[in-house]
mmJSON file of the N, C-alpha and C atoms, coordinates in Angstrom:
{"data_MODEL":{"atom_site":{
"group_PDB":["ATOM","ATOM","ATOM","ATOM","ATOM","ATOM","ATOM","ATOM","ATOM","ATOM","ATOM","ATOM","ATOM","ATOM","ATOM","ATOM","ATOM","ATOM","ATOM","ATOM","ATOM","ATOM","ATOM","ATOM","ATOM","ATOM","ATOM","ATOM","ATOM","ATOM","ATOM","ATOM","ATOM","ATOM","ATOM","ATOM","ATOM","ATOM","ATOM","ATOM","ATOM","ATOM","ATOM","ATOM","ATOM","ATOM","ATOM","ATOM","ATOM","ATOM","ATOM","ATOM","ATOM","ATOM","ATOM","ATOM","ATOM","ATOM","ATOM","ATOM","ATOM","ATOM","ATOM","ATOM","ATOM","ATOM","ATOM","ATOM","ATOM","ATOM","ATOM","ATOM","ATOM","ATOM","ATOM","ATOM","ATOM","ATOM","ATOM","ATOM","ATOM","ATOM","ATOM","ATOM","ATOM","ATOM","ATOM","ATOM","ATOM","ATOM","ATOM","ATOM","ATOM","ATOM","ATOM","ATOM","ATOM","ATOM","ATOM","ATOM","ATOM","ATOM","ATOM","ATOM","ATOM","ATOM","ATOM","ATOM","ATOM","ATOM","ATOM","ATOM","ATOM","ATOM","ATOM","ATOM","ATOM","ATOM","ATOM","ATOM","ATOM","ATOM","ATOM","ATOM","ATOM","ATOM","ATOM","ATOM","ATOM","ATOM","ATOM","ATOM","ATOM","ATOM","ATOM","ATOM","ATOM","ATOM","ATOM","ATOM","ATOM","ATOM","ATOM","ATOM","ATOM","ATOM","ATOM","ATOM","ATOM","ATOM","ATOM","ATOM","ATOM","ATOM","ATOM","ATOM","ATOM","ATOM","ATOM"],
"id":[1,2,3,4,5,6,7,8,9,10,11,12,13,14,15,16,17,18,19,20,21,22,23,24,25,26,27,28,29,30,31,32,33,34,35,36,37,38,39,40,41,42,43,44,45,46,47,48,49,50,51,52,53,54,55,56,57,58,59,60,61,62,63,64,65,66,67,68,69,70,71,72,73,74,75,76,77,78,79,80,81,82,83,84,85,86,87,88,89,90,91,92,93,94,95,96,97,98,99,100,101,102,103,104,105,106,107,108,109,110,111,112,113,114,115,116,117,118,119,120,121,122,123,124,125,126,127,128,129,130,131,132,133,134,135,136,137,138,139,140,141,142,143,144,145,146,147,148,149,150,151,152,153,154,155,156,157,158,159],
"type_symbol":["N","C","C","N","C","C","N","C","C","N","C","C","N","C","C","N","C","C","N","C","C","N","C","C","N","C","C","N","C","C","N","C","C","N","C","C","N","C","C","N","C","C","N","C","C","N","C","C","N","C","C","N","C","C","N","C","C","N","C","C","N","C","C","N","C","C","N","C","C","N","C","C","N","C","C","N","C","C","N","C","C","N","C","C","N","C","C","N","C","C","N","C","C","N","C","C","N","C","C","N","C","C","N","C","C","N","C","C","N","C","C","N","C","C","N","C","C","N","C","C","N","C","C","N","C","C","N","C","C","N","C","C","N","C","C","N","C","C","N","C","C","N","C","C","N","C","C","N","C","C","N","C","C","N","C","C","N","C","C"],
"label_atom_id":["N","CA","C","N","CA","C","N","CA","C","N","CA","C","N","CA","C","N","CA","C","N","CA","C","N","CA","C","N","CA","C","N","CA","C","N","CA","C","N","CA","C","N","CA","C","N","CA","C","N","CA","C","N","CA","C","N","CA","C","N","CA","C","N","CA","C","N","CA","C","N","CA","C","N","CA","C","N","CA","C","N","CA","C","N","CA","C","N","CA","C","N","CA","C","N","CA","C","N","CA","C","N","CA","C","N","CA","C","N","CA","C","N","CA","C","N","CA","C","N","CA","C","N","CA","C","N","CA","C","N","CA","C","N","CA","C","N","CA","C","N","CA","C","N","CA","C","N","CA","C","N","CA","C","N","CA","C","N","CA","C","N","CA","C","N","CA","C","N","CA","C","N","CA","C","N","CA","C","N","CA","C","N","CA","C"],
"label_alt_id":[null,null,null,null,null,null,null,null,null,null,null,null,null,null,null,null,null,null,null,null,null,null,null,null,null,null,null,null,null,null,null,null,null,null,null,null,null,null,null,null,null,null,null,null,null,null,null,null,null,null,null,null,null,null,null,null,null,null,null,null,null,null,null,null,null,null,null,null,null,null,null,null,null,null,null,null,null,null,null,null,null,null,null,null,null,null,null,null,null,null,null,null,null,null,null,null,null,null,null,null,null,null,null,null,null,null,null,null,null,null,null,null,null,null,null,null,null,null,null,null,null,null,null,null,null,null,null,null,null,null,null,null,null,null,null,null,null,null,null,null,null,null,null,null,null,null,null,null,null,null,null,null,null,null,null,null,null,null,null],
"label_comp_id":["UNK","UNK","UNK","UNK","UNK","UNK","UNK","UNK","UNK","UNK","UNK","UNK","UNK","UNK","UNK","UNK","UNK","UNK","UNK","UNK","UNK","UNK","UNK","UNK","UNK","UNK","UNK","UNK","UNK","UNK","UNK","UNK","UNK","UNK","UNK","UNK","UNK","UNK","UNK","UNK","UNK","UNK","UNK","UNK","UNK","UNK","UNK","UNK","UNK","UNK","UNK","UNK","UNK","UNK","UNK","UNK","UNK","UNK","UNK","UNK","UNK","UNK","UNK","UNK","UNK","UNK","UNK","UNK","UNK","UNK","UNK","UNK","UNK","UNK","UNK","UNK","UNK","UNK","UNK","UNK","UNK","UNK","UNK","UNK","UNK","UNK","UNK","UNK","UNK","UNK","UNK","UNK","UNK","UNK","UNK","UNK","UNK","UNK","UNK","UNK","UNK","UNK","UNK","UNK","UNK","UNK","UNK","UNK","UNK","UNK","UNK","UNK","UNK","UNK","UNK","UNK","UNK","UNK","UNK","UNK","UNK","UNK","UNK","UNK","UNK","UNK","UNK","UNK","UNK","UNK","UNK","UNK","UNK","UNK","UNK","UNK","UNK","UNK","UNK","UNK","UNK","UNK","UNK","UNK","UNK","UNK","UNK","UNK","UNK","UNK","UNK","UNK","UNK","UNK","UNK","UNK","UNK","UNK","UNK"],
"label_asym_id":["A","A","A","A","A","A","A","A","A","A","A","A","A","A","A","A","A","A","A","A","A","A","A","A","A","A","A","A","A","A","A","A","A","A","A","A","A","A","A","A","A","A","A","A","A","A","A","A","A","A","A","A","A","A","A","A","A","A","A","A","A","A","A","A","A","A","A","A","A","A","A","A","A","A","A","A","A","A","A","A","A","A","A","A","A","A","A","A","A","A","A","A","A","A","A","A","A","A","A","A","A","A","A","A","A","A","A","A","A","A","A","A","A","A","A","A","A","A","A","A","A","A","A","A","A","A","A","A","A","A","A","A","A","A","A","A","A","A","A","A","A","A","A","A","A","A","A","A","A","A","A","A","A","A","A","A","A","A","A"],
"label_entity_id":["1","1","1","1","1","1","1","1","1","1","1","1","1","1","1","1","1","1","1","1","1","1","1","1","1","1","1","1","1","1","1","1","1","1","1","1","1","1","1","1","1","1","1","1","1","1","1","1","1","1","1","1","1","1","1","1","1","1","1","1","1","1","1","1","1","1","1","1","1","1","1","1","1","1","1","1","1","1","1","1","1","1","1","1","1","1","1","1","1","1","1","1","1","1","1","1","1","1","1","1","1","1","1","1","1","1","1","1","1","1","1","1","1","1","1","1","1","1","1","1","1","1","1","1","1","1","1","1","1","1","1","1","1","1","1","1","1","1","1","1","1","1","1","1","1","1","1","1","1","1","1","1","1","1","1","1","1","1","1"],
"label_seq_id":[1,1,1,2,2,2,3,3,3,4,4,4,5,5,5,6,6,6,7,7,7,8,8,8,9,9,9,10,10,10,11,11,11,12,12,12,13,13,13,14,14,14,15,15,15,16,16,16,17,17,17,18,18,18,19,19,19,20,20,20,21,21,21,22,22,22,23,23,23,24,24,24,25,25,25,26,26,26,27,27,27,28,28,28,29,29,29,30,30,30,31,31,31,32,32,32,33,33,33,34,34,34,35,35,35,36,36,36,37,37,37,38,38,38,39,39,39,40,40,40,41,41,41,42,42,42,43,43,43,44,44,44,45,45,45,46,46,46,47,47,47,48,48,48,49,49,49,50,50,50,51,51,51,52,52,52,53,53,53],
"pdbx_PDB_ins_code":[null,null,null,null,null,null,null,null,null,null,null,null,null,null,null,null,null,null,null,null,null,null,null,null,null,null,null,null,null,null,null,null,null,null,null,null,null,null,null,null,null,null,null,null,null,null,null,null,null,null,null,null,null,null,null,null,null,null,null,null,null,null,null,null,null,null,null,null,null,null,null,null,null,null,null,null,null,null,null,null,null,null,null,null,null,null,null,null,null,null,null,null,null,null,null,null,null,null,null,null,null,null,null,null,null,null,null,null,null,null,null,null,null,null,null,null,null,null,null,null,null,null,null,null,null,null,null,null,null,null,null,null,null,null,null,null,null,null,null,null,null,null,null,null,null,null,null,null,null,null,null,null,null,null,null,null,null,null,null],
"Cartn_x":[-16.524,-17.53,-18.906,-19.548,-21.143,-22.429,-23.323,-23.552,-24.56,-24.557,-25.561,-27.032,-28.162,-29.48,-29.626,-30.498,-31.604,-32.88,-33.649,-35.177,-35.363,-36.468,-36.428,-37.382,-38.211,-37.864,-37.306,-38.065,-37.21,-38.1,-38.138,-38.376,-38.62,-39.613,-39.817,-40.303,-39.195,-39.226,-40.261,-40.547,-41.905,-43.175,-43.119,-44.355,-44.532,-43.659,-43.351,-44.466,-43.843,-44.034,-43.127,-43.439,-41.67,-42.916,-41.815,-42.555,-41.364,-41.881,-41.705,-40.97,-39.311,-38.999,-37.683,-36.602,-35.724,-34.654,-33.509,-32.758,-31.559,-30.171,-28.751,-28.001,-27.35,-26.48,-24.852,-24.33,-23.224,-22.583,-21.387,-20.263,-19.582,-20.138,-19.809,-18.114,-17.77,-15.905,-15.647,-16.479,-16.153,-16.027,-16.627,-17.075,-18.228,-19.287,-20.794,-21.495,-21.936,-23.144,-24.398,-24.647,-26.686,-27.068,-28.586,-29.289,-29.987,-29.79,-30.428,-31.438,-33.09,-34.004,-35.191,-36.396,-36.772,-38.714,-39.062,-40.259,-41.324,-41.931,-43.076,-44.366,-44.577,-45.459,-45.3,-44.023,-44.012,-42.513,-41.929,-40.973,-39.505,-38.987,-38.247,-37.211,-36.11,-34.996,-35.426,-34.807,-34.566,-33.21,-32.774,-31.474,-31.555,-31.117,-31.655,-29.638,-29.251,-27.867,-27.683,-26.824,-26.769,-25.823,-25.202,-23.888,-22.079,-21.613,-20.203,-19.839,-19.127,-19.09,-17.851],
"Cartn_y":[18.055,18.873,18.251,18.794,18.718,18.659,17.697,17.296,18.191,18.884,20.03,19.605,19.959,19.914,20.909,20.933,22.032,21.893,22.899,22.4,24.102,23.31,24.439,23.897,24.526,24.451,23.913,22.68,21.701,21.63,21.848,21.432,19.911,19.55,18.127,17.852,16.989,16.762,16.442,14.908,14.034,14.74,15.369,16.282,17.47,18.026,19.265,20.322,20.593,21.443,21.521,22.705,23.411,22.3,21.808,20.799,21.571,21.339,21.863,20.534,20.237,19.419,19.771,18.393,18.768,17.96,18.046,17.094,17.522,16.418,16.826,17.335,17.775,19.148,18.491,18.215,17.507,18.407,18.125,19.281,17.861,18.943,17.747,18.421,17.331,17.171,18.747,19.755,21.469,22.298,22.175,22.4,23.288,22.621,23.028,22.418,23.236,22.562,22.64,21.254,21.031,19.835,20.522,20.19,18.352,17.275,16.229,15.456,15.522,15.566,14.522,14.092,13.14,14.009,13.77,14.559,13.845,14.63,14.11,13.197,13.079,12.964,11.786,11.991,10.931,10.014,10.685,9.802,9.381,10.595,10.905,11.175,11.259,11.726,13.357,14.407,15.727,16.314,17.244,17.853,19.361,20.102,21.607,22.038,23.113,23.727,24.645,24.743,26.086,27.2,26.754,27.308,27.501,27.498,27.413,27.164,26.177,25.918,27.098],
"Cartn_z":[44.493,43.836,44.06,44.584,44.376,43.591,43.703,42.131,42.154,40.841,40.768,39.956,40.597,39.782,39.38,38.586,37.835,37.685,37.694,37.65,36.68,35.656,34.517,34.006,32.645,31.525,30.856,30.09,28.988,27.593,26.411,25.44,24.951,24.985,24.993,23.428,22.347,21.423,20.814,22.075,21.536,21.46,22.504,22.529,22.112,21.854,21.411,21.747,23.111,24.445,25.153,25.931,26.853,27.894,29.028,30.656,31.236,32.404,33.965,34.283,34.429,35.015,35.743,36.269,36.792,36.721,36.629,36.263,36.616,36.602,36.731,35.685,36.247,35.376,34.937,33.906,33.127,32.839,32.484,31.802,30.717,29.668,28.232,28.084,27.139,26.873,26.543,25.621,25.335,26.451,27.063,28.489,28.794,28.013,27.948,29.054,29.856,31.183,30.41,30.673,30.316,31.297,31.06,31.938,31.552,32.378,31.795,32.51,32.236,32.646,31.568,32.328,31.913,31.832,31.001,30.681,31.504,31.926,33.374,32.549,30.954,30.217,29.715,28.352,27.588,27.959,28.899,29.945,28.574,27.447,26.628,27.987,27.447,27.759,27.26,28.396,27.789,28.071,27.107,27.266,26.797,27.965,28.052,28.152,27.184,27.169,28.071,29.133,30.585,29.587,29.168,28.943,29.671,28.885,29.467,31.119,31.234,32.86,33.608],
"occupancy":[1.0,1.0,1.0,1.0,1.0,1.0,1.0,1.0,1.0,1.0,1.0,1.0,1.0,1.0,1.0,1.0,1.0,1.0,1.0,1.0,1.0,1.0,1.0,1.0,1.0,1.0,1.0,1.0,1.0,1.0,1.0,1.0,1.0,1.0,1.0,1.0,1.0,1.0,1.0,1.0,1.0,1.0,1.0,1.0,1.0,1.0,1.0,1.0,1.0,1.0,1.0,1.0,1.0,1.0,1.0,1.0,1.0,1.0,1.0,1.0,1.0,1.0,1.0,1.0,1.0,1.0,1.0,1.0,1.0,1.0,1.0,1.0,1.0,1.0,1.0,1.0,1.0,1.0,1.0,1.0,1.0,1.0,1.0,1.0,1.0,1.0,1.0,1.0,1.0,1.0,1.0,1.0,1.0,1.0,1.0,1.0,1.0,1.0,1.0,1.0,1.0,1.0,1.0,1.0,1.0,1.0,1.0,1.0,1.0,1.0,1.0,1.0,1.0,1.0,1.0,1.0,1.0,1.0,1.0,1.0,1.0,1.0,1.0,1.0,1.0,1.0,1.0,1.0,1.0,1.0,1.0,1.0,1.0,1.0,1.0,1.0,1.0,1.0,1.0,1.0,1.0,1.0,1.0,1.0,1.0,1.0,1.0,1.0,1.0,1.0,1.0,1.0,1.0,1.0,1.0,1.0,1.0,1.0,1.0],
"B_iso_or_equiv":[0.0,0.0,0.0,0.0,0.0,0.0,0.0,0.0,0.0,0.0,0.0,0.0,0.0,0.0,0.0,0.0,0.0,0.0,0.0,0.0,0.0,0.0,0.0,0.0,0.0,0.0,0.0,0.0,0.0,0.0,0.0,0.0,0.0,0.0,0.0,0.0,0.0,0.0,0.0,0.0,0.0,0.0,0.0,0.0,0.0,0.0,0.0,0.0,0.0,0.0,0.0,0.0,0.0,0.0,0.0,0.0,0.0,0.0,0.0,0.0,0.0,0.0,0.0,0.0,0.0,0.0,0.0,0.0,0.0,0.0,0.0,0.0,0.0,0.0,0.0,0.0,0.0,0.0,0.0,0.0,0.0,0.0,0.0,0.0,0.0,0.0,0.0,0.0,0.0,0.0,0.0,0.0,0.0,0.0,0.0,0.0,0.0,0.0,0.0,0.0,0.0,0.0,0.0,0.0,0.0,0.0,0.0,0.0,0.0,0.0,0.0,0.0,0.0,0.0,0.0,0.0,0.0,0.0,0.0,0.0,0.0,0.0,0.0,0.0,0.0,0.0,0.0,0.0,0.0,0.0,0.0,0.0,0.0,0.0,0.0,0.0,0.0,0.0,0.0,0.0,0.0,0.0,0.0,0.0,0.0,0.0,0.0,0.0,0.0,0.0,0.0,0.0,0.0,0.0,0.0,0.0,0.0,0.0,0.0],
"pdbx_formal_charge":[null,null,null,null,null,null,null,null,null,null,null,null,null,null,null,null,null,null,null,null,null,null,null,null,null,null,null,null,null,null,null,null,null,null,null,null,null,null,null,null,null,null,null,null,null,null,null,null,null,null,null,null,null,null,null,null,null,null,null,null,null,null,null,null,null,null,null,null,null,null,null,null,null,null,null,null,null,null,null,null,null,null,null,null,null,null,null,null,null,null,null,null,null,null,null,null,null,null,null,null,null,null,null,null,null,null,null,null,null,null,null,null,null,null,null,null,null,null,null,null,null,null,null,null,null,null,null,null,null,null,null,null,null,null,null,null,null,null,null,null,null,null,null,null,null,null,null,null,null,null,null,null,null,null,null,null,null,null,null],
"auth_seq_id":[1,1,1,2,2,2,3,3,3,4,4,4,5,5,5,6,6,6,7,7,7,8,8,8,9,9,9,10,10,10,11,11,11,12,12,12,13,13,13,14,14,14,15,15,15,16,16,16,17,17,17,18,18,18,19,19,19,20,20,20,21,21,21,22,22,22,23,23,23,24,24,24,25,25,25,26,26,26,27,27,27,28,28,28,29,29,29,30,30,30,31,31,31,32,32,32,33,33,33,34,34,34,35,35,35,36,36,36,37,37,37,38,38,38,39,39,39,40,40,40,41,41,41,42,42,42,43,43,43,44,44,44,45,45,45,46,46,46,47,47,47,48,48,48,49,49,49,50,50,50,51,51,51,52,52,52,53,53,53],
"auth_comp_id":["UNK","UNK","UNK","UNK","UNK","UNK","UNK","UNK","UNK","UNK","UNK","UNK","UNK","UNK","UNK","UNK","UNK","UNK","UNK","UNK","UNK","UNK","UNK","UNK","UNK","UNK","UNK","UNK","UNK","UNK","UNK","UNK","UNK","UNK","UNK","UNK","UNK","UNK","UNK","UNK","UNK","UNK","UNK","UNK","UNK","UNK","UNK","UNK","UNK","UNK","UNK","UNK","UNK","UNK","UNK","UNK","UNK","UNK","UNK","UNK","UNK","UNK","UNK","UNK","UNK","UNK","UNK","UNK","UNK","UNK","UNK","UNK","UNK","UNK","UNK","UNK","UNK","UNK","UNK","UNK","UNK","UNK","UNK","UNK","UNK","UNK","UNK","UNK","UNK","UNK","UNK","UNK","UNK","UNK","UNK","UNK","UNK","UNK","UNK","UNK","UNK","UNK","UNK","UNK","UNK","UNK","UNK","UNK","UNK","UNK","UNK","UNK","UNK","UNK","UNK","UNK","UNK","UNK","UNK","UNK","UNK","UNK","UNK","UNK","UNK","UNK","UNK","UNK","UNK","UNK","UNK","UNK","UNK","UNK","UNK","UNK","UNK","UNK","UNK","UNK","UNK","UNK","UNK","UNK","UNK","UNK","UNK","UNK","UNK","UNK","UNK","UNK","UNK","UNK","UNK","UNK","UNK","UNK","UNK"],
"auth_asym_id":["A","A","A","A","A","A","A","A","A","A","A","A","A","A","A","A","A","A","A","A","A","A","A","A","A","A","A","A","A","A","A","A","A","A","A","A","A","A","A","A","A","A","A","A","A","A","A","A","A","A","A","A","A","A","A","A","A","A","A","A","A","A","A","A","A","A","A","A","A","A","A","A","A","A","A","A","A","A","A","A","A","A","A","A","A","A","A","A","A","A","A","A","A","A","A","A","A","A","A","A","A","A","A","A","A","A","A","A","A","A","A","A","A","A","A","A","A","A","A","A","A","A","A","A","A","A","A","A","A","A","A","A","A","A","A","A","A","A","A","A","A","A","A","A","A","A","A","A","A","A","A","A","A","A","A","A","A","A","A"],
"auth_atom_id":["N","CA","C","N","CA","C","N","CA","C","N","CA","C","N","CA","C","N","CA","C","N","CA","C","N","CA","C","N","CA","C","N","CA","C","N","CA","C","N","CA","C","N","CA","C","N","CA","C","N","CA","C","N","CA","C","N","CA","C","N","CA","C","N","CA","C","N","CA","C","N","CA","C","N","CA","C","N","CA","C","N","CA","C","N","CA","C","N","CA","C","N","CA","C","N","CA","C","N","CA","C","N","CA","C","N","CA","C","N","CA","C","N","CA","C","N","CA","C","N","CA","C","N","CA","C","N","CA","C","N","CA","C","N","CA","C","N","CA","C","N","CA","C","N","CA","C","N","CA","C","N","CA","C","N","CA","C","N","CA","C","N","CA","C","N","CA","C","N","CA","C","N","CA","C","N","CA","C","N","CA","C","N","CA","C"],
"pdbx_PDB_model_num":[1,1,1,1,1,1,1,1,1,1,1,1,1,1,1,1,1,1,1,1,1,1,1,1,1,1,1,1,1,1,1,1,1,1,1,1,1,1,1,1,1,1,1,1,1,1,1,1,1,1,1,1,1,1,1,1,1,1,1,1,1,1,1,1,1,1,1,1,1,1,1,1,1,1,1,1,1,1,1,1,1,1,1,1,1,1,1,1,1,1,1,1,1,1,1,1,1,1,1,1,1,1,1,1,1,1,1,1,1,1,1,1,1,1,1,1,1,1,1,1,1,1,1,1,1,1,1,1,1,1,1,1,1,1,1,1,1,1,1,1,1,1,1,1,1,1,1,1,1,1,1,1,1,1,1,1,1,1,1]
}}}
C-alpha cells in the first residue's frame, strides 16, 4: 500500500485559523482516515478527520 498525503485545510488550535497545509494520511484502530499535518505558523501538530477508510 502506498503512503497517502493530503494537502487541505487544517484548523489550527493555537491559532485558531483554518492554514493551508499538507500532511500524511493514518487509519486510526476504528478505521477513521485523518489527515496529520504541521501548521506552517506556529509549527503545532494538526489533525484534520477524512472519514471512514
Amino acid at each position: 500500500m502506498a503512503d497517502e498525503t493530503w494537502s487541505g485545510e487544517f484548523y489550527c488550535v493555537k491559532c485558531k485559523e483554518k492554514r493551508e497545509a499538507s500532511g500524511d494520511v493514518v487509519v486510526a484502530d476504528n478505521g477513521t482516515r485523518m489527515a496529520k499535518g504541521t501548521c506552517p505558523v506556529c509549527s503545532t501538530k494538526l489533525n484534520r478527520i477524512l472519514g471512514r477508510a
